[in-house]
N, CA, C and O of each residue as an XYZ file, in Angstrom:
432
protein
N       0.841     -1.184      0.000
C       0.000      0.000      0.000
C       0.885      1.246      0.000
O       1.812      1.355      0.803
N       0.580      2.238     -0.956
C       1.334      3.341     -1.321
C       0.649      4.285      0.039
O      -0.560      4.382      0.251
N       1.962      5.060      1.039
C       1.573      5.373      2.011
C       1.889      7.167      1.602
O       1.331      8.044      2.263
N       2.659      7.443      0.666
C       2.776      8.487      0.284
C       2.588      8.909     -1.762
O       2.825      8.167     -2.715
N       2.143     10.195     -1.749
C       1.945     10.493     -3.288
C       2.957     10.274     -4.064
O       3.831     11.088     -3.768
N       3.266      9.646     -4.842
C       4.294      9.608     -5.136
C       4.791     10.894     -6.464
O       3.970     11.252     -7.309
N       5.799     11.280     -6.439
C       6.210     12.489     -7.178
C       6.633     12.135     -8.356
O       7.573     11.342     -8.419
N       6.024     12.652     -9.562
C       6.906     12.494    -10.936
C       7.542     13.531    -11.288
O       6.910     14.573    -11.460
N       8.953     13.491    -11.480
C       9.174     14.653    -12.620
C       9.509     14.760    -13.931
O      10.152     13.911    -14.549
N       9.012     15.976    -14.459
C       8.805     16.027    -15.650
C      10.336     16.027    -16.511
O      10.957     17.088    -16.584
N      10.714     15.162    -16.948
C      11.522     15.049    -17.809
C      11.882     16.260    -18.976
O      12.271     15.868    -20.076
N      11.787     17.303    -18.798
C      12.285     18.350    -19.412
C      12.849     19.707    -19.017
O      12.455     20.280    -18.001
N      13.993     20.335    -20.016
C      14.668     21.366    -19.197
C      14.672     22.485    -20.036
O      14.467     22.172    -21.208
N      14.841     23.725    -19.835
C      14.804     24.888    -20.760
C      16.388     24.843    -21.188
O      17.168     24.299    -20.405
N      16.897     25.420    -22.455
C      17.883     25.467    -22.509
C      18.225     26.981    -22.541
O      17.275     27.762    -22.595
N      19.949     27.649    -22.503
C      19.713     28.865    -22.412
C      19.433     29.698    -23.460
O      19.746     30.887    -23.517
N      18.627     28.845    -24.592
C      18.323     29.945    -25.719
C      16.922     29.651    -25.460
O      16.298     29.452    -26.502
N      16.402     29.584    -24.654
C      14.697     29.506    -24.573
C      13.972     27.953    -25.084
O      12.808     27.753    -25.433
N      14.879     27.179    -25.005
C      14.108     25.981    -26.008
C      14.056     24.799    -24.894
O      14.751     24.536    -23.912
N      12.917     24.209    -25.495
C      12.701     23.161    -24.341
C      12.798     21.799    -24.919
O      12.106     21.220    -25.756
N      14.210     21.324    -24.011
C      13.930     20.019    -24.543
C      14.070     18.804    -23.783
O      14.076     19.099    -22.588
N      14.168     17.741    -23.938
C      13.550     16.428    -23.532
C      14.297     15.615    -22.940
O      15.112     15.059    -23.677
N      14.334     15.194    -21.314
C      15.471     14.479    -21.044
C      16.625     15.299    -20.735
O      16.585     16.525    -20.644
N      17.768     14.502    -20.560
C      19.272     15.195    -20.621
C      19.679     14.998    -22.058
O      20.809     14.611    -22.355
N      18.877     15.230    -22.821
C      19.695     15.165    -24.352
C      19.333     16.683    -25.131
O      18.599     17.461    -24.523
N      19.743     16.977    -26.166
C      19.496     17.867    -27.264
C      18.136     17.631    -27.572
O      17.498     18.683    -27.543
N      17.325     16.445    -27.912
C      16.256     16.851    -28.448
C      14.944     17.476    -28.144
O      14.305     16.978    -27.217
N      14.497     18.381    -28.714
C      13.366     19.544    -28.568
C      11.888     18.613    -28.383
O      11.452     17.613    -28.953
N      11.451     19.379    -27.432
C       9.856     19.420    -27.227
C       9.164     19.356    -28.600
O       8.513     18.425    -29.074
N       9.410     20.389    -29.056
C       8.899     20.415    -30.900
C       8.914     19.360    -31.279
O       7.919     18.666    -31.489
N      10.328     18.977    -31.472
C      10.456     17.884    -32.424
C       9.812     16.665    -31.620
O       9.825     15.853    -32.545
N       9.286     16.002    -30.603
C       8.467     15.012    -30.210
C       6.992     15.399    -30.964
O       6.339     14.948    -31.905
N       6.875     16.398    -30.079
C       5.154     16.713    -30.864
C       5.302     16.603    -31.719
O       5.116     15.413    -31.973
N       5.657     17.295    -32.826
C       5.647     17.129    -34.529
C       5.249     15.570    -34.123
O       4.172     14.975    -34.120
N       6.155     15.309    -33.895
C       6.164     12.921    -34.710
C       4.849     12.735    -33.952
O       4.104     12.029    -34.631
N       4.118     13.218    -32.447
C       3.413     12.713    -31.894
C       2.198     12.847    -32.611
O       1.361     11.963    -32.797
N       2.155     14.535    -33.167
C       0.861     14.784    -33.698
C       0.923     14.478    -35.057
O       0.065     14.916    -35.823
N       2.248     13.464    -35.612
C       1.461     13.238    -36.749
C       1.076     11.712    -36.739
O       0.796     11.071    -37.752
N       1.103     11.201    -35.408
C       0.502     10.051    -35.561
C       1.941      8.690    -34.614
O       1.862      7.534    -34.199
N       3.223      9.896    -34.691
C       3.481      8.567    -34.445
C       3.817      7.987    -32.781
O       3.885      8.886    -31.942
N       4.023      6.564    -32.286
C       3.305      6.276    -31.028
C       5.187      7.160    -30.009
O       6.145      7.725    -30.537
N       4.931      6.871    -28.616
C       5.473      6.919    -28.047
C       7.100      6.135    -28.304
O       8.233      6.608    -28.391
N       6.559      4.733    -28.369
C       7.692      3.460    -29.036
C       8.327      3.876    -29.659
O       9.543      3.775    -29.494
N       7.800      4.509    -30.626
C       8.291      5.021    -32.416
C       9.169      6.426    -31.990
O      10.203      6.680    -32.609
N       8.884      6.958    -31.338
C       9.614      8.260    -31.157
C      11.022      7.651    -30.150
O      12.148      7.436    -30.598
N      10.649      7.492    -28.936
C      12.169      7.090    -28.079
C      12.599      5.877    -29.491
O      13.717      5.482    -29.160
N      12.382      5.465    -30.262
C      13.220      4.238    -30.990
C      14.029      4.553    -32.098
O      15.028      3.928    -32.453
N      13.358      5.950    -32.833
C      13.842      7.171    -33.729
C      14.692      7.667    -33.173
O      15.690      7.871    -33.864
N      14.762      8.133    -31.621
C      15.599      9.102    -31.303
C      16.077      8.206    -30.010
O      15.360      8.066    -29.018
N      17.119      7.734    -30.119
C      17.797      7.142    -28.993
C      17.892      7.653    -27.983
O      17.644      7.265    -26.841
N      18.428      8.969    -28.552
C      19.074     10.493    -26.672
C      18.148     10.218    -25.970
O      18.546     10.450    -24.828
N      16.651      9.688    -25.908
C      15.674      9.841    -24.575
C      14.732      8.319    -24.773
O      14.359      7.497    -25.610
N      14.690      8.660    -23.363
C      14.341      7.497    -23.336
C      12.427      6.924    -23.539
O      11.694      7.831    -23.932
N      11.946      5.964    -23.363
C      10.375      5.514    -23.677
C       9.887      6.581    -22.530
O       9.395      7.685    -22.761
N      10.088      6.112    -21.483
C       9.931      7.067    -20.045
C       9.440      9.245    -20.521
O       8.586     10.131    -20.490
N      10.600      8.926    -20.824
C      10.823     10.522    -21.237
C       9.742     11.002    -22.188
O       8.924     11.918    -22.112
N       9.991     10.135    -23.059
C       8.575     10.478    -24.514
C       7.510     10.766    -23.251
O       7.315     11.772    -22.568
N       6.904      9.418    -23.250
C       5.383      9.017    -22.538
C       5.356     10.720    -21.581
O       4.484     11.555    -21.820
N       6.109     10.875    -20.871
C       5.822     12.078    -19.755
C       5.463     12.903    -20.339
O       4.356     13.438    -20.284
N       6.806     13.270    -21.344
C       6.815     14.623    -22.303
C       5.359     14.862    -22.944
O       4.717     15.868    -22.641
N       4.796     13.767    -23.963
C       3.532     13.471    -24.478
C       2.489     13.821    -23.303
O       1.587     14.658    -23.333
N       2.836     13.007    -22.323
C       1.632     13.350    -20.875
C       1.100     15.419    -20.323
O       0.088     16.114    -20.232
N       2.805     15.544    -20.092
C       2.664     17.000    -20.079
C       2.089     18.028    -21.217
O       1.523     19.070    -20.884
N       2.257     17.693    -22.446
C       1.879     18.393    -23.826
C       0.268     18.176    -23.506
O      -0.396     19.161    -23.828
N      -0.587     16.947    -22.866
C      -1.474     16.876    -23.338
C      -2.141     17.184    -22.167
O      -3.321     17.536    -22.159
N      -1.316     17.051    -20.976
C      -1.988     18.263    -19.303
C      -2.265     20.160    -19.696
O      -3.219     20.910    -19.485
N      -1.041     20.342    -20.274
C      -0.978     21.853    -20.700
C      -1.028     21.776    -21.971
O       0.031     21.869    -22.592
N      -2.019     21.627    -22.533
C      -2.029     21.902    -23.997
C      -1.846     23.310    -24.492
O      -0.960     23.652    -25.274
N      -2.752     24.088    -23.976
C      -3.034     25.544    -24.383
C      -1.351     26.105    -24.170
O      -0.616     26.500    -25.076
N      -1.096     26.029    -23.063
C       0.170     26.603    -23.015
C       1.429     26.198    -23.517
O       2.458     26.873    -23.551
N       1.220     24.780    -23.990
C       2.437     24.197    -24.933
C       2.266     25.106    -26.589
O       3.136     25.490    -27.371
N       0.895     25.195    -26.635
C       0.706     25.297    -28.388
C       1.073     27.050    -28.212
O       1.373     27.762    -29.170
N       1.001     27.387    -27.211
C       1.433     28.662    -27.107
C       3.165     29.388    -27.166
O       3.605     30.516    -27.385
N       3.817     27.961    -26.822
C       5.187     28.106    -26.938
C       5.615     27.799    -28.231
O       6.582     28.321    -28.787
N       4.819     26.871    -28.740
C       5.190     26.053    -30.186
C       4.745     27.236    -30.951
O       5.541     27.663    -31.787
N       3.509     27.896    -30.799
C       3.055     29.044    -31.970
C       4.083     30.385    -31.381
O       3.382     31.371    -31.612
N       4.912     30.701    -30.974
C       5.959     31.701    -30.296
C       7.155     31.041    -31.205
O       7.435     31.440    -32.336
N       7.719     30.120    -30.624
C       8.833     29.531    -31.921
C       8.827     29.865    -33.224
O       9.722     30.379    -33.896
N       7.402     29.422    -33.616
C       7.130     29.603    -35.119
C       7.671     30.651    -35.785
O       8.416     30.788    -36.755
N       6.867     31.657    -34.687
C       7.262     33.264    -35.056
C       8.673     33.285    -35.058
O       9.413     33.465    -36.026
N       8.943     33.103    -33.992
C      10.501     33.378    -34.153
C      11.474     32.939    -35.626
O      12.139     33.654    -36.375
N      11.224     31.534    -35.632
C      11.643     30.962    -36.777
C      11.492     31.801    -38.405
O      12.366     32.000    -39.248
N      10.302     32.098    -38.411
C       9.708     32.836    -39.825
C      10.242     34.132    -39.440
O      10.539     34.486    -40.581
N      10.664     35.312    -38.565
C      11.486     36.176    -38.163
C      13.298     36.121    -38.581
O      14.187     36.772    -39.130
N      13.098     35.186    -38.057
C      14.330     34.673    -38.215
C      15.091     34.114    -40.025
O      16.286     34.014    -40.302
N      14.233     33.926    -40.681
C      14.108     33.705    -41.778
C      13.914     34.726    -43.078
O      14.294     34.639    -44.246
N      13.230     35.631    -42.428
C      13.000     36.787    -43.004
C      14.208     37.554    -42.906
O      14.640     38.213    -43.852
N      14.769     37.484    -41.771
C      16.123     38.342    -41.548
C      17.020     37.445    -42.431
O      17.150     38.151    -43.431
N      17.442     36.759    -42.568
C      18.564     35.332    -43.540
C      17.670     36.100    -44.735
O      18.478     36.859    -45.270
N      16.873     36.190    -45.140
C      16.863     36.478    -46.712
C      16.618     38.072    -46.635
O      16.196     38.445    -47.729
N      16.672     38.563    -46.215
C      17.028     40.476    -46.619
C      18.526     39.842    -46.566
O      18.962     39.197    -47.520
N      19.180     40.040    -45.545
C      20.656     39.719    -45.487
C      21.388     39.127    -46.780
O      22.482     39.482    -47.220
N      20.624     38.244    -47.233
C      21.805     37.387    -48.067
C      21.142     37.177    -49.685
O      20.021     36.687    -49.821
N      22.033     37.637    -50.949
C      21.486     38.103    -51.560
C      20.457     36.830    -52.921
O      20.715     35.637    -52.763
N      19.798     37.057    -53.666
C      19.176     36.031    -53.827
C      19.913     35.449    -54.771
O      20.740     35.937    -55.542
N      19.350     33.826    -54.568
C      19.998     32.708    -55.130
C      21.789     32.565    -54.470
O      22.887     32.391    -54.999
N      21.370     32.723    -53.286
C      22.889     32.405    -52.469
C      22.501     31.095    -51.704
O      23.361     30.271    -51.394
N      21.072     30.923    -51.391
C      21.121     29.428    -50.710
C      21.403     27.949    -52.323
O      21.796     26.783    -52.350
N      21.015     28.756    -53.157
C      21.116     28.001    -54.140
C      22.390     27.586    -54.828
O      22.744     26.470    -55.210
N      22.902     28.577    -54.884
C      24.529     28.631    -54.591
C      24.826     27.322    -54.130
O      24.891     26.239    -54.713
N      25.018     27.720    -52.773
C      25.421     26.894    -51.673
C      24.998     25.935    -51.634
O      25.897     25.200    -51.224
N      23.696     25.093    -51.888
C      23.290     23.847    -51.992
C      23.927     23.204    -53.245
O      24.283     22.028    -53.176
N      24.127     24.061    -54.635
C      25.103     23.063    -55.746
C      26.061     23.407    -55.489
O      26.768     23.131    -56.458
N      26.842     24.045    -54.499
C      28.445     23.922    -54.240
C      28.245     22.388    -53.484
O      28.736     21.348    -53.921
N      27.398     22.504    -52.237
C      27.367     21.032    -51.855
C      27.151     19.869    -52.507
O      27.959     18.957    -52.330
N      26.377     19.739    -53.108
C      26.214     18.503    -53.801
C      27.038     18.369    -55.113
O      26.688     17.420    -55.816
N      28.015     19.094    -55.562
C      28.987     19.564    -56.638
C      28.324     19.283    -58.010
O      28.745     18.752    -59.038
N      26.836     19.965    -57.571
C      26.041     20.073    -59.050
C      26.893     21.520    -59.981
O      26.515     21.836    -61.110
């Protein structure tokens, strides 16, 4: 008989650029949801991504779906940032320079 509540913690940490991610590894909160919401299971994600573990998913997934409103609120904040961030890379750099750079790589 469980005589006390027992405590979970949430398997995730902020990093110091604002990003939240999963476990003691590199990978992002984002990047779980993405695979979660497009279907794929818990299994499938820790088995894709080794750095964390089944444990870690399942919580991570658990917490996304306790705080929803306020997860989709961080995920729709990223976004922005990202498309900000993108917008600045192309004023900056002049056009057909990513194109460039992708047939320098592939030595098209």
């Amino acid at each position: 008989m469980v005589t006390q509540t027992p405590i979970v913690q949430i398997p995730l940490h902020l990093d110091l650029d604002g990003v939240i991610r999963v476990g003691k590894s590199r990978l992002t909160l984002d990047l779980v949801l993405d695979e979660f919401k497009n279907g794929a299971s818990p299994e499938a994600i820790a088995w894709a991504y080794p750095a964390v573990t089944l444990v870690e998913v399942y919580a991570a997934v658990t917490y996304y779906l306790q705080n929803q409103s306020e997860v989709e609120e961080y995920l729709r904040q990223g976004e922005e940032i990202a498309e900000s961030n993108r917008r600045q890379w192309d004023h900056a750099n002049p056009v057909g320079l990513r194109e460039k750079l992708v047939a320098r790589l592939t030595g098209a």
